[in-house]
Structure formats: structure tokens, C-alpha cells
Backbone as CSV, one residue per row, in Angstrom:
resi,resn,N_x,N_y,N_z,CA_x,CA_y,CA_z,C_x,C_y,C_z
1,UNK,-25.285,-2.299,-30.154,-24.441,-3.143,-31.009,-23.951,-2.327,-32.201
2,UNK,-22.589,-2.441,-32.631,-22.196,-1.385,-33.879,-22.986,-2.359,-35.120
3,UNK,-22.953,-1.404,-36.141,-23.446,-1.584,-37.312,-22.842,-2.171,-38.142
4,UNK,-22.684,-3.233,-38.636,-21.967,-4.185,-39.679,-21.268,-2.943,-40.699
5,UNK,-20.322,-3.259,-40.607,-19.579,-2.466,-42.428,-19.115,-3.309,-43.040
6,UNK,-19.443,-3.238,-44.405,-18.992,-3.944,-45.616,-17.505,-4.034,-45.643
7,UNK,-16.639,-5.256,-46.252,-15.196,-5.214,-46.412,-14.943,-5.368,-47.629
8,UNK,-13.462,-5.120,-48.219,-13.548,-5.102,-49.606,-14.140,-5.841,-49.989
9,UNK,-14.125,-7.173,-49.608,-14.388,-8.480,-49.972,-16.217,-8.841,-50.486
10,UNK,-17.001,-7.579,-49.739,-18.455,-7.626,-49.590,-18.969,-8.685,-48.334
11,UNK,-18.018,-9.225,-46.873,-18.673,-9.449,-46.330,-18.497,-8.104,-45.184
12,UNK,-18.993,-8.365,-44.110,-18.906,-7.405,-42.816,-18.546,-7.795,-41.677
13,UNK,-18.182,-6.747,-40.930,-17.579,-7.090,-39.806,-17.760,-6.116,-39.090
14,UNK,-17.842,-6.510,-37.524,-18.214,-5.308,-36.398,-17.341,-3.833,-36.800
15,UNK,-18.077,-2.287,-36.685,-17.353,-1.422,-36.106,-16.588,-1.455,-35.246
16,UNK,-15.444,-1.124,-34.962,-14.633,-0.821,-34.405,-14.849,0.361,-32.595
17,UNK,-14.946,-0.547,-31.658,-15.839,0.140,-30.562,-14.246,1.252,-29.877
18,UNK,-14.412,2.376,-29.373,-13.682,3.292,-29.096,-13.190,2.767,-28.025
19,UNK,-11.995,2.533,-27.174,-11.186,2.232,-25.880,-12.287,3.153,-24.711
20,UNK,-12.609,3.198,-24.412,-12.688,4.028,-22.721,-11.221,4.673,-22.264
21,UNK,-11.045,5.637,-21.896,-9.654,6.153,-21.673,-8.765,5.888,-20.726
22,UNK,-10.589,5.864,-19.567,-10.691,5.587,-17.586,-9.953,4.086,-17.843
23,UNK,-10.311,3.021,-18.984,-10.291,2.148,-19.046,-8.975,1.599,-19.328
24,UNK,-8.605,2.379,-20.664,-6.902,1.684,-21.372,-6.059,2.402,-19.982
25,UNK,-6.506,3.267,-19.275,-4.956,3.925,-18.666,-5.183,3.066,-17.456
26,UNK,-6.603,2.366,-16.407,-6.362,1.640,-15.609,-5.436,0.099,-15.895
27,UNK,-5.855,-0.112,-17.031,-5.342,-1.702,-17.857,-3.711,-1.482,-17.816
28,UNK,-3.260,-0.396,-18.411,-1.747,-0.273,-18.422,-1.054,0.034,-17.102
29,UNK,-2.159,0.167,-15.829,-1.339,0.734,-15.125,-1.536,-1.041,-14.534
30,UNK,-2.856,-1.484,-14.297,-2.350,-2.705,-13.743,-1.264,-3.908,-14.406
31,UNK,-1.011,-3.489,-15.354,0.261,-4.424,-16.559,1.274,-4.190,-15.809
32,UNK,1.294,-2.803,-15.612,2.884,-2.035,-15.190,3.137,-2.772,-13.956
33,UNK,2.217,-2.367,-13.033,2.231,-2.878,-11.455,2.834,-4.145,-12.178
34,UNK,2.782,-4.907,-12.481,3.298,-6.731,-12.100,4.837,-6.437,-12.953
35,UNK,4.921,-5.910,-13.701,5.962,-5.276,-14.488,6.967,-4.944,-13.699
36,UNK,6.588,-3.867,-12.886,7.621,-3.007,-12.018,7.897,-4.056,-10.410
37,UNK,6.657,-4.910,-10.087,7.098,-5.800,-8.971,8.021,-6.661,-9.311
38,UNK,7.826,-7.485,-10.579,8.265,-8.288,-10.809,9.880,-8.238,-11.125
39,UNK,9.824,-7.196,-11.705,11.455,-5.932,-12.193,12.194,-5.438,-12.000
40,UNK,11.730,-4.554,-11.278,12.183,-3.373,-10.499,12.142,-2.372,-11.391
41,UNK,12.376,-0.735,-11.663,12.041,-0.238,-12.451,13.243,-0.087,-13.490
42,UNK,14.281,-0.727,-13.440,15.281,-0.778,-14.643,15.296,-1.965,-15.135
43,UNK,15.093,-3.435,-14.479,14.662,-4.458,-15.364,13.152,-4.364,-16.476
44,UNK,12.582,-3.568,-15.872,10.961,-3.198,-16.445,10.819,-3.092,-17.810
45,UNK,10.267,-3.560,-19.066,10.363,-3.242,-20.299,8.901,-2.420,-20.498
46,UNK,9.132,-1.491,-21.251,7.696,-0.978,-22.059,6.903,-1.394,-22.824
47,UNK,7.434,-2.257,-23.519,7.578,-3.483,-24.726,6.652,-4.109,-23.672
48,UNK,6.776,-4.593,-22.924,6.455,-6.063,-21.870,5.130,-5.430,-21.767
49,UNK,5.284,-4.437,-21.069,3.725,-3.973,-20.753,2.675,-3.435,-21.844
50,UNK,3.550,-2.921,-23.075,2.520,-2.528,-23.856,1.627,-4.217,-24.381
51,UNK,2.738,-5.327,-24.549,2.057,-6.571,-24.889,0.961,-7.585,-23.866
52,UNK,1.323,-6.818,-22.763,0.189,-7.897,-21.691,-1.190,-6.649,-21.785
53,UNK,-0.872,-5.633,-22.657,-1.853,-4.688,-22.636,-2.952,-4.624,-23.817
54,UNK,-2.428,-5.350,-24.944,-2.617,-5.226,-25.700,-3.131,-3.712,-26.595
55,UNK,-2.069,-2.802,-26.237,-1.901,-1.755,-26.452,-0.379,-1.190,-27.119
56,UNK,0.138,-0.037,-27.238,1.262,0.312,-27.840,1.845,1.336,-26.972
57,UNK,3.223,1.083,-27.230,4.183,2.009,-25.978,4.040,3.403,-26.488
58,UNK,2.913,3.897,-27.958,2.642,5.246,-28.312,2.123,5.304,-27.585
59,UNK,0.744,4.624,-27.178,-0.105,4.888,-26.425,0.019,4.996,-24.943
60,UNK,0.967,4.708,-24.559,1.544,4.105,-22.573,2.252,5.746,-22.851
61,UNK,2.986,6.231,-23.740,4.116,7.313,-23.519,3.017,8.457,-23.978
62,UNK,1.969,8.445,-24.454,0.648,9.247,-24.163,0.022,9.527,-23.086
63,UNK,-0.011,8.651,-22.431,-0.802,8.762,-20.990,-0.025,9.140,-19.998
64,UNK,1.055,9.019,-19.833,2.205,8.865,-19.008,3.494,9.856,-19.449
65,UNK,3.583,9.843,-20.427,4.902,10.346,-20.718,6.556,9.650,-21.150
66,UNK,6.487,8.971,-20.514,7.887,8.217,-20.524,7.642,6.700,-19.431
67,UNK,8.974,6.275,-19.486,8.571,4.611,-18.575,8.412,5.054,-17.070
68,UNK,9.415,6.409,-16.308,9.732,6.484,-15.326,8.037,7.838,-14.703
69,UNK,7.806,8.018,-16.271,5.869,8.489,-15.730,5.434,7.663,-15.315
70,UNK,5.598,6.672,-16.215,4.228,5.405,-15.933,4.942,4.796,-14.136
71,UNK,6.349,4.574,-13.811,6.512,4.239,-12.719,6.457,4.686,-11.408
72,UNK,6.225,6.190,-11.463,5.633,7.175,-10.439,4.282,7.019,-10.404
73,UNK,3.344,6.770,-11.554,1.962,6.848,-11.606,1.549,5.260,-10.683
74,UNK,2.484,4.281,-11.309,2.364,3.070,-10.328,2.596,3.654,-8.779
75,UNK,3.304,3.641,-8.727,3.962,4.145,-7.403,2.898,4.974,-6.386
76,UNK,2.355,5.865,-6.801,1.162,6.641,-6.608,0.200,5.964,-6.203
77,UNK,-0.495,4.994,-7.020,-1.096,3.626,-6.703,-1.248,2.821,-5.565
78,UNK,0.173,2.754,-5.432,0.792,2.149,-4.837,0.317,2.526,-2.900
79,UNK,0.715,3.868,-2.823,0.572,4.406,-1.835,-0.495,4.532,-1.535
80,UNK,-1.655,4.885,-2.517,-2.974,5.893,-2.463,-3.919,4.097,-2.134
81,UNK,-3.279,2.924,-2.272,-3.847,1.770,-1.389,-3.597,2.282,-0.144
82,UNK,-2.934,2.043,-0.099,-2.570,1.674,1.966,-2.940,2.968,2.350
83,UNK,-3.456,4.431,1.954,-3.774,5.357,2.282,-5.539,4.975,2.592
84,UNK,-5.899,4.355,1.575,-7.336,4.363,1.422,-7.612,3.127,2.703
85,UNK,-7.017,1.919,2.862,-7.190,1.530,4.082,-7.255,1.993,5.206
86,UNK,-5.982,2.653,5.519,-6.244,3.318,6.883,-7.639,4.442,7.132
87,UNK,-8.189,4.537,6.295,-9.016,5.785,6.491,-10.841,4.614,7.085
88,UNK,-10.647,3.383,6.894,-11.336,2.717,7.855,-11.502,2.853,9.163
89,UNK,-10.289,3.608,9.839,-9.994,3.522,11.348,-10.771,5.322,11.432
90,UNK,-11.632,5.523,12.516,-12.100,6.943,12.714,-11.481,7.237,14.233
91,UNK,-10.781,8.027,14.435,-10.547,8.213,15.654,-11.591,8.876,16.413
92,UNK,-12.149,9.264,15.638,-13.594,9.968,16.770,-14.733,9.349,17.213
93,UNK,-14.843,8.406,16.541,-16.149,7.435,16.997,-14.945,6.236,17.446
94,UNK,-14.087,5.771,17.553,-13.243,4.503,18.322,-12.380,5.630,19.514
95,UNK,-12.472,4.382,20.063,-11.613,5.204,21.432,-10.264,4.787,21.170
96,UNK,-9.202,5.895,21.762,-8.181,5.874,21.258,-7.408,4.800,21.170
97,UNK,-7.435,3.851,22.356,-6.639,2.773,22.331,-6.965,1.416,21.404
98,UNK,-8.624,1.812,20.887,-9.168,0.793,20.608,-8.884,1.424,18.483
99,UNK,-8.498,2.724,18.355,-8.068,3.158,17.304,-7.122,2.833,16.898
100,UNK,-5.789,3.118,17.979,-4.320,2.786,17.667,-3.994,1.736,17.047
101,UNK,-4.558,0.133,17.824,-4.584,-1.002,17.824,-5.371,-1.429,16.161
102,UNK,-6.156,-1.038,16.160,-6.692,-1.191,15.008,-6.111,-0.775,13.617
103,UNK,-5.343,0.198,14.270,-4.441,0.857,12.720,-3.384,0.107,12.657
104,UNK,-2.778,-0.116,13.914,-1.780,-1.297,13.741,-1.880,-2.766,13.294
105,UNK,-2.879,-3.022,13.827,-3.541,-4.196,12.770,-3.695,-4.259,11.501
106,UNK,-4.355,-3.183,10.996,-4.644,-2.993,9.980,-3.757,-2.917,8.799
107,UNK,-2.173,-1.885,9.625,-1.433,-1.891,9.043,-0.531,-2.941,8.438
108,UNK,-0.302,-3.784,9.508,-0.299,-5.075,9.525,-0.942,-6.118,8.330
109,UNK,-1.781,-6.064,8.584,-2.559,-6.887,7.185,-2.624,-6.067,6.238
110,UNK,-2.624,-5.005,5.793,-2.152,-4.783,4.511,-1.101,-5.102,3.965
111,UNK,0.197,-4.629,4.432,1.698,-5.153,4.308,1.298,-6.747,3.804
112,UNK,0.720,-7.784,4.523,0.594,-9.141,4.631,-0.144,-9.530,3.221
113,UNK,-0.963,-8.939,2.908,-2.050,-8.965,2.123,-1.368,-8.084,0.749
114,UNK,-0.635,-7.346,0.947,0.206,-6.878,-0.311,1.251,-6.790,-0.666
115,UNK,2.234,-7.977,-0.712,3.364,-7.596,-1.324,3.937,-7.203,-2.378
116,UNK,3.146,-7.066,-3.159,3.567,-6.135,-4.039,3.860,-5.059,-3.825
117,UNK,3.006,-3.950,-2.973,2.832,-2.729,-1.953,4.453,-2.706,-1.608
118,UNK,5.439,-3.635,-0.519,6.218,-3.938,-0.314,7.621,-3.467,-1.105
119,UNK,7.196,-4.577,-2.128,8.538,-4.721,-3.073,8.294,-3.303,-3.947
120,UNK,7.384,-2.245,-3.908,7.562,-1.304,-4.544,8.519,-0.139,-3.844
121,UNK,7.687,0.038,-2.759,8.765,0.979,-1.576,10.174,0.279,-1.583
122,UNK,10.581,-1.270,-1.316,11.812,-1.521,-1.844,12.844,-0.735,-2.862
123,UNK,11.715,-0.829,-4.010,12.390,-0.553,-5.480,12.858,0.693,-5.191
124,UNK,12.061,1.380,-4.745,12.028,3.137,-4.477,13.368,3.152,-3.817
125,UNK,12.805,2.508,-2.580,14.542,3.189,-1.927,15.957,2.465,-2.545
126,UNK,15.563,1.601,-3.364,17.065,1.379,-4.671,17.534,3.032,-5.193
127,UNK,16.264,3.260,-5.073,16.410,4.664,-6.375,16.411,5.875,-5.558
128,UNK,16.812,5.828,-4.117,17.164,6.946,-2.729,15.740,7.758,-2.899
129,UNK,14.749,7.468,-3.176,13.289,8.252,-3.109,13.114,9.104,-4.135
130,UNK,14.049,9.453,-5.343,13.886,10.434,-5.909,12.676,10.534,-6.567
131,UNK,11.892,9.502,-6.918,11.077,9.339,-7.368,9.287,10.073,-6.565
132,UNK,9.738,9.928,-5.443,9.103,9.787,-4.329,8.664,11.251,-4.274
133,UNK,9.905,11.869,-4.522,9.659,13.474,-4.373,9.500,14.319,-5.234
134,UNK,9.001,13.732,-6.222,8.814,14.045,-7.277,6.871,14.586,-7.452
135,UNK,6.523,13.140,-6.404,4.792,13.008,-6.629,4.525,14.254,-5.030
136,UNK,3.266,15.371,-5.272,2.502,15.609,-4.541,1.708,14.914,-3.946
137,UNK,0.954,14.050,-4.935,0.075,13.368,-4.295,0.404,12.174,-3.302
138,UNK,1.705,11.437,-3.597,2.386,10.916,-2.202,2.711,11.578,-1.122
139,UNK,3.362,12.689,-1.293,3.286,13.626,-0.282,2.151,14.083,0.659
140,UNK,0.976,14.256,-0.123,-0.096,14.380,0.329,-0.866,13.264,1.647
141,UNK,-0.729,12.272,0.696,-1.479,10.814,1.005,-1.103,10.975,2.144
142,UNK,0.539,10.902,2.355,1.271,10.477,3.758,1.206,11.237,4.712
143,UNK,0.732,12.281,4.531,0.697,13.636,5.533,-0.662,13.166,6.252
144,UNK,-1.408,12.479,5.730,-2.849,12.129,6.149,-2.845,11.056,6.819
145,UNK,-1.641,10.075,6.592,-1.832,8.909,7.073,-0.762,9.733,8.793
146,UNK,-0.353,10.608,9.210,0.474,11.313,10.170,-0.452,12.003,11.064
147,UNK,-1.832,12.925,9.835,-2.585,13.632,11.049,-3.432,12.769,11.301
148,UNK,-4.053,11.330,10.908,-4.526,10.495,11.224,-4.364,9.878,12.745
149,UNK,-2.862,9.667,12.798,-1.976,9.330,14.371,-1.948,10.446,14.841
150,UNK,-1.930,11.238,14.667,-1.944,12.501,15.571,-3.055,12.790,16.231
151,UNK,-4.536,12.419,15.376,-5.437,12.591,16.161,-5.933,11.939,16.977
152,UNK,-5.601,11.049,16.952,-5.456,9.404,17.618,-4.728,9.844,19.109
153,UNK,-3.402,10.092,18.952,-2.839,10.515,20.149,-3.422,11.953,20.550
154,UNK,-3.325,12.548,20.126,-3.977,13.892,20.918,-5.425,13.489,21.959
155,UNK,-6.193,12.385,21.376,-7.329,12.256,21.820,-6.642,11.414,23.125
156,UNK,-5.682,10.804,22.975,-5.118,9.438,24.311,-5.092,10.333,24.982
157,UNK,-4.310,11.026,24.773,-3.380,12.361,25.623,-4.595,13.291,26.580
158,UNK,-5.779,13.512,25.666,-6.531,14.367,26.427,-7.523,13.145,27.761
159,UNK,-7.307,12.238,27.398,-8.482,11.387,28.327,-7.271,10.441,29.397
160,UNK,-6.107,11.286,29.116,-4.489,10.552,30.199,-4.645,9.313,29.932
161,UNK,-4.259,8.297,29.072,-4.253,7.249,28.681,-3.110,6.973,28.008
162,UNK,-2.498,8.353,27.054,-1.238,8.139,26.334,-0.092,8.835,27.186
163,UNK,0.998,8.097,27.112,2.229,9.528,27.528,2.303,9.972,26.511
164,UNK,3.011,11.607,27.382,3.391,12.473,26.540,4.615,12.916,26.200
165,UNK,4.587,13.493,25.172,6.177,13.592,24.345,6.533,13.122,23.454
166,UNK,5.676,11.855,22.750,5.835,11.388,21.753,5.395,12.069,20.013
167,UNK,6.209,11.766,19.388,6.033,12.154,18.026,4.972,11.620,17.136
168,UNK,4.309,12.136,16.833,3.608,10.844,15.672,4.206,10.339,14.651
169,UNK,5.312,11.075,14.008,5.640,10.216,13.156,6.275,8.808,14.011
170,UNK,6.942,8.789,15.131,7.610,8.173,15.735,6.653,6.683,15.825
171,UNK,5.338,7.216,16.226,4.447,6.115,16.172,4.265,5.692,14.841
172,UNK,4.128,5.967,14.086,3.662,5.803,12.269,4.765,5.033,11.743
173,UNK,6.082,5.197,12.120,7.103,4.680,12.315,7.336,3.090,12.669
174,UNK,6.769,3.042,14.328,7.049,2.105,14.717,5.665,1.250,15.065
175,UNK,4.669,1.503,13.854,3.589,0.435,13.636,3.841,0.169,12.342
176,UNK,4.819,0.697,11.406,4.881,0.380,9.916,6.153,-0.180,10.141
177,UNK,7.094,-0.415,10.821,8.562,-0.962,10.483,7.961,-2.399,10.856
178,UNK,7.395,-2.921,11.562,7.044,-4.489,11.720,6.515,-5.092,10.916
179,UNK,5.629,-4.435,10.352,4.538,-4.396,9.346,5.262,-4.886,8.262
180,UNK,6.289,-4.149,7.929,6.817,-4.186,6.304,7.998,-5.304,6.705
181,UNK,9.085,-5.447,7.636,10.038,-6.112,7.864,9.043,-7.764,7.789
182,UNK,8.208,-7.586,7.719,7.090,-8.908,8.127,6.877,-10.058,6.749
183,UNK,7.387,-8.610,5.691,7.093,-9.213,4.428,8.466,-8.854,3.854
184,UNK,9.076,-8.186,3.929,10.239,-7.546,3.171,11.436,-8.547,3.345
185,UNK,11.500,-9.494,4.558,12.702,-9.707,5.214,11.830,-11.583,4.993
186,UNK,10.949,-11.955,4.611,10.579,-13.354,4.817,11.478,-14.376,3.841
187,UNK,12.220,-14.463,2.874,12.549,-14.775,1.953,13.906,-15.033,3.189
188,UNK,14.875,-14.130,3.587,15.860,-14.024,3.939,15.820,-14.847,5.786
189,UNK,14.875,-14.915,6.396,14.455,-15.310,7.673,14.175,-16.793,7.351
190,UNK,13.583,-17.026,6.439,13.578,-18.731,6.022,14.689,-18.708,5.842
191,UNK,15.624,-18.885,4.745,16.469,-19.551,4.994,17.932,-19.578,6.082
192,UNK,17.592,-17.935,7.053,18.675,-18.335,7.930,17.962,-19.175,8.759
193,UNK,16.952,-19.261,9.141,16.450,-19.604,10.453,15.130,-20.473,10.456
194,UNK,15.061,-21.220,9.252,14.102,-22.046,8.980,12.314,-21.741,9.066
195,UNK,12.064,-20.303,9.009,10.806,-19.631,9.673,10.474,-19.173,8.582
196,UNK,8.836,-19.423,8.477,7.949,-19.072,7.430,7.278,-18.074,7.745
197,UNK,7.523,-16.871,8.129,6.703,-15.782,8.302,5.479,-15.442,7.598
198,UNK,5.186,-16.176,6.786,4.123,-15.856,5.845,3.159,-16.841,6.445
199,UNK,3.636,-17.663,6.909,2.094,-18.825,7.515,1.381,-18.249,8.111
200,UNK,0.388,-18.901,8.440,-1.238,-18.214,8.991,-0.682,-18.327,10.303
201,UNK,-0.452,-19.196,11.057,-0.508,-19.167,12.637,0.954,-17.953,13.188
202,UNK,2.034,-18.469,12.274,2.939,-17.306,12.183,2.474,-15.870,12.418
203,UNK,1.505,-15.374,11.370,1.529,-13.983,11.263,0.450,-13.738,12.095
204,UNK,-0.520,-14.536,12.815,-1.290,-14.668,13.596,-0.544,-13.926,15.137
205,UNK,0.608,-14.879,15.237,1.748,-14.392,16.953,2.022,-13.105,16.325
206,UNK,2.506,-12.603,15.170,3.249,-11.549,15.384,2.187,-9.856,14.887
207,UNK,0.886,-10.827,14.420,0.211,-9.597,14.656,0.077,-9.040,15.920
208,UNK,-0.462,-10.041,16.901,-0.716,-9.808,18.215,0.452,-8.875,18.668
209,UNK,1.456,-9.571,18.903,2.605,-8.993,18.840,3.043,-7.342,18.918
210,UNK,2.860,-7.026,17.884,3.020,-5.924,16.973,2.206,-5.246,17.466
211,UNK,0.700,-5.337,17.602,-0.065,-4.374,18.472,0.142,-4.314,19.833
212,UNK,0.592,-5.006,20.583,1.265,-4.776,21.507,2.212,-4.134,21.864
213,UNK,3.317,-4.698,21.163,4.361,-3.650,21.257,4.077,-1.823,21.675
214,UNK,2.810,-1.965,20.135,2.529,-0.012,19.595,2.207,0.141,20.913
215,UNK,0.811,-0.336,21.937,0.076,0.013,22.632,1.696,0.160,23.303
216,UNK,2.397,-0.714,23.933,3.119,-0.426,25.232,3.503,1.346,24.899
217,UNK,4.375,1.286,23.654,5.257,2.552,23.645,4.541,3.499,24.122
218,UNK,3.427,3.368,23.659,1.943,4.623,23.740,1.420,4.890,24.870
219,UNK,1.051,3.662,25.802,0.017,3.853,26.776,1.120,4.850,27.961
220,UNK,0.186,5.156,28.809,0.718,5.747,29.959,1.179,5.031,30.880
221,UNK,0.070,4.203,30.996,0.349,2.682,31.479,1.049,1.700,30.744
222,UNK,2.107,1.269,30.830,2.134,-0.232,29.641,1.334,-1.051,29.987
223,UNK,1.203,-1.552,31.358,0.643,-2.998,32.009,-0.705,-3.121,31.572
224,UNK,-1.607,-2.060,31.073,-2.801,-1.615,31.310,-3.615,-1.743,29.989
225,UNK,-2.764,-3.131,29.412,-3.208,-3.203,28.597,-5.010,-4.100,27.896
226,UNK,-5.465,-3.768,26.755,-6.719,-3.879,26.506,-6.868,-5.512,26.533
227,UNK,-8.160,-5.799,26.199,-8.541,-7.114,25.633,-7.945,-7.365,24.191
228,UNK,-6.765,-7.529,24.004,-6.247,-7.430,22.539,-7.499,-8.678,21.435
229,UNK,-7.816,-9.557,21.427,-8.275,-9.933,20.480,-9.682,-9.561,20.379
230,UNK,-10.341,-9.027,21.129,-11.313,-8.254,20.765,-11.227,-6.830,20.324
231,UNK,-10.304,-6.389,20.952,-9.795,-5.283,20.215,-9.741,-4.759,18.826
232,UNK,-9.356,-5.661,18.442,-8.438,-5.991,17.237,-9.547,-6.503,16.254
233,UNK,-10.435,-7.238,16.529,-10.979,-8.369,16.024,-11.700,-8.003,14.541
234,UNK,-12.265,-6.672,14.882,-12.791,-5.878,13.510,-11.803,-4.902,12.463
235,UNK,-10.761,-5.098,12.980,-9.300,-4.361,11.762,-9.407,-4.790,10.328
């Protein structure tokens, strides 16, 4: 407990306890996040976030540098989630088909489970990625989430289960475009077409769905396909 100090006045009042650093720069970055979803990064104020922070835009342009630091550092965030999920899936202890499926799932419910995640990659490609290429550590992340599928298929490939010729990004591709169109496009699908993509039984068909699809492109076999809801069931 700090030590009472005297005020002019002769009563006292707590010392003054030091910020944590780990602490003020996680606080501003989660301010920002709802900031920059809510925004985009040119509606975004600094002002806004230094006040849900209860902190000062000296202090945000300290840690960060400028607004478009602090929106790469979100951004970073951003990615280094859905990076840290996929790394649940082991391709060496799951068998490949029972890997694939699972990342596609997985991928799947993250997208579902984060739109915020979503509307950030949105924002980005407002801004043609420049932002994007700016960060190593996105660069990084994503290269992992590629040799991840790669090892995945290399392993199909060696036990003849996958065809061959396929790309991994091609797969990484076409288990993340459903994924994100799932959440990106729901706003616009209600009202042409009266469909709530966000409901439970909804995203229920089109998970299934969606892992299906991946497996067909993949397998050697299409027809040959698994027990999908057991499959799946631990994603």
C-alpha cells in the first residue's frame, strides 16, 4: 500500500502508483482496436482513444509514434490472433485430412467469432495494403500460417490421399475466402436476399459446407470423403 503524503491542506492522500508500461500500451491498444473497427483508420480520432484510455495522445504518440503507428500496431494484433489460432491444428500428430478440415473449421470460426478481425483487413485493403507492407511481423505471421498448409499437404501427398499440383497458397486461399465473405458480405446478403448469415443454424450449413468444399479441391478422391462432423467436432 503507498504511504499517505501530506497535502497543502495537512490532510493526505494515496501516492501516486506508477502505470505498468506492458499495461498502458495493452489498454491503448485495446481503445484503438474499437476505434479503428468502429472508424476505419481516417474516421479514427486520437483524441477518442486517448479519452476511453484515460491517458494522453503524448503518451499514445510515445509508444507508437504517430496515429498510423498505433494503426499498424493494431493491425499486427490483429493478425498475430488468427495466427495464434491456427497453431492449435498440428499436422503431425492429426492426419492430414483430419488436419485440413480442422483448419478450415477453425478458420471458419474465427472469422465468425471475430469481426472485428474482418472489418480490419477491410480497412486495409481501403488503404491497397500499404500498411500491410510496412509490418515484418505480418509478413512473418502469414508465411507460417502457408508452411502450416504446406505441411499438411505434403503429408496428404505422401500417404496418396491429396492430388497433386496444388499450391498452398491456393488452399489458404480457398479456406479463408468463405470464411471472411461469411462475415464481410452479411450486412449486404440480408438485405438483398432476406438471409441472416450470422444465425447459429445458418453458420452451422455453411461451416459444414466450407469444409467440404476444401476437402473436395484437395482429396485425390473427392467422393471419399470423411465423417465430417466428427471430424470437425474438436476445431
Amino acid at each position: 500500500m503507498a504511504r499517505p503524503q501530506p497535502t497543502p491542506e495537512g490532510t493526505t492522500r494515496p501516492t501516486p502508483q506508477r502505470r505498468n508500461p506492458d499495461r498502458v500500451r495493452k489498454d491503448i491498444l485495446a481503445a484503438a482496436w474499437e476505434e479503428f473497427v468502429e472508424k476505419g483508420l481516417s474516421g479514427a480520432r486520437v483524441d477518442e482513444i486517448a479519452a476511453r484510455t484515460a491517458t494522453s495522445k503524448r503518451m499514445i504518440y510515445y509508444y507508437f509514434g504517430d496515429k498510423e503507428g498505433l494503426y499498424l500496431a493494431v493491425l499486427e494484433e490483429a493478425y498475430s490472433g488468427m495466427r495464434a489460432a491456427e497453431t492449435a491444428i498440428d499436422p503431425v500428430a492429426t492426419g492430414p485430412v483430419a488436419a485440413l478440415a480442422r483448419l478450415t473449421a477453425l478458420t471458419f470460426d474465427y472469422h465468425a467469432a471475430n469481426p472485428g478481425f474482418v472489418r480490419m483487413v477491410m480497412i486495409e485493403n481501403i488503404h491497397h495494403g500499404r500498411h500491410l507492407a510496412r509490418s515484418k511481423a505480418i509478413a512473418e505471421l502469414n508465411l507460417s500460417a502457408i508452411s502450416t498448409i504446406r505441411a499438411i499437404y505434403a503429408r496428404g501427398l505422401a500417404e496418396e490421399l491429396f492430388r497433386p499440383g496444388l499450391d498452398p497458397l491456393d488452399i489458404h486461399i480457398t479456406i479463408s475466402a468463405p470464411a471472411f465473405y461469411n462475415v464481410s458480405n452479411r450486412a449486404s446478403i440480408r438485405q438483398v436476399f432476406g438471409h441472416d448469415m450470422g444465425e447459429k443454424q445458418a453458420l452451422a450449413r455453411r461451416r459444414r459446407s466450407v469444409v467440404e468444399a476444401v476437402l473436395r479441391f484437395v482429396l485425390a478422391d473427392p467422393t471419399a470423403l470423411p465423417d465430417l462432423p466428427d471430424i470437425i467436432a474438436s476445431a
